[in-house]
C-alpha positions in Angstrom: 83.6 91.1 101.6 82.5 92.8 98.0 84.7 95.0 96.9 82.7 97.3 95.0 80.3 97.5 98.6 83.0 98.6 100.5 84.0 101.5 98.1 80.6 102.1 98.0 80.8 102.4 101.8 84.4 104.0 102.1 83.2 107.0 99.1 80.0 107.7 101.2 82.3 108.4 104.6 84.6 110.1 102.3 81.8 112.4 101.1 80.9 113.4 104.6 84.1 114.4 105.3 84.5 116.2 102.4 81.5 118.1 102.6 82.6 119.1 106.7 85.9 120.6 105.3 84.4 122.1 102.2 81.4 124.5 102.8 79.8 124.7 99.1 80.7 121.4 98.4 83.0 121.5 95.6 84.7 118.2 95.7 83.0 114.9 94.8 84.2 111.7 96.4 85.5 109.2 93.7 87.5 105.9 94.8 90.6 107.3 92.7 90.5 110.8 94.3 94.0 111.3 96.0 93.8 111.4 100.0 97.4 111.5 100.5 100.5 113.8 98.6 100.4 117.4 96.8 97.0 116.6 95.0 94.9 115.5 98.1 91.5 116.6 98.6 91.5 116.3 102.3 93.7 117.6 105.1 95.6 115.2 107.3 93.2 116.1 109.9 90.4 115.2 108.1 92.4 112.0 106.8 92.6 110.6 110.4 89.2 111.3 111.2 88.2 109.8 107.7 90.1 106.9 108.9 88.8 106.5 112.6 85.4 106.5 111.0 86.5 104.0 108.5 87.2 101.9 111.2 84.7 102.9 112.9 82.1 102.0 110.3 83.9 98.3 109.5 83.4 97.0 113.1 79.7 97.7 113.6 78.5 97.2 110.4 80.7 94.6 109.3 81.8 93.2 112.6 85.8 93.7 111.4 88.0 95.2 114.3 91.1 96.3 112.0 93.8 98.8 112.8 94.2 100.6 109.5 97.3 102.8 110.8 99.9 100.3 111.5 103.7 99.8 110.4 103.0 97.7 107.9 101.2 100.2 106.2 103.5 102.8 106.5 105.8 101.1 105.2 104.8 100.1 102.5 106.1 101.5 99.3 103.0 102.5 97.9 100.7 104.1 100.3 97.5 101.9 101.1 95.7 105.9 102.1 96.3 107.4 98.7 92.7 106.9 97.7 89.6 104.5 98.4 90.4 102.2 96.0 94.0 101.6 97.4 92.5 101.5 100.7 89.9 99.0 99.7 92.5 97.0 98.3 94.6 97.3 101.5 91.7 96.3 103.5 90.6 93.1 101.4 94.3 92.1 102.1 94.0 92.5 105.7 90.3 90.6 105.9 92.0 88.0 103.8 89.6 88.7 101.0 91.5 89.7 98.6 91.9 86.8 96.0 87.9 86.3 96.7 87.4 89.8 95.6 89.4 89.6 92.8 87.6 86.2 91.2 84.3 88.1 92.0 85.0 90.9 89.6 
């Protein structure tokens, strides 16, 4: 999976999601914009639903049925949902993608 099409992808859903919860559409979705913590743009509301669309998104159009939400990921020490980019990271992992991502850069 390319990276930089699935932060494509992952900022467009963000977008939506940030243009539901704001009404004049002051926020612009950028993969390093914080979606977790003090500084986040969304509510944790709008986080899960950002995520259920995510995964959502992943299985029809890329025919990947992942659990995002899991242990693993909150247990991590870093937080795979502070922003796209850490997601996308996250999500390469998981797909096993990763390294190929990387190399592709």
């Amino acid at each position: 999976m390319d990276r930089q099409r699935l932060i494509s992808m992952m900022t467009g859903l963000l977008q939506a999601t940030l243009d539901d919860q704001n009404e004049h559409g002051a926020v612009t979705a950028t993969p390093s914009l914080p979606l977790v913590g003090e500084n986040a743009a969304i509510t944790s509301m709008r986080l899960v639903s950002f995520i259920a669309d995510l995964e959502t998104t992943l299985a029809s159009d890329y025919g990947l049925n992942l659990t995002l939400v899991s242990e693993q990921a909150l247990s991590r020490s870093k937080s795979p949902f502070r922003s796209v980019d850490a997601l996308a990271d996250y999500i390469l992992e998981l797909t096993g993608t990763a390294d190929q991502a990387v190399s592709a850069a």
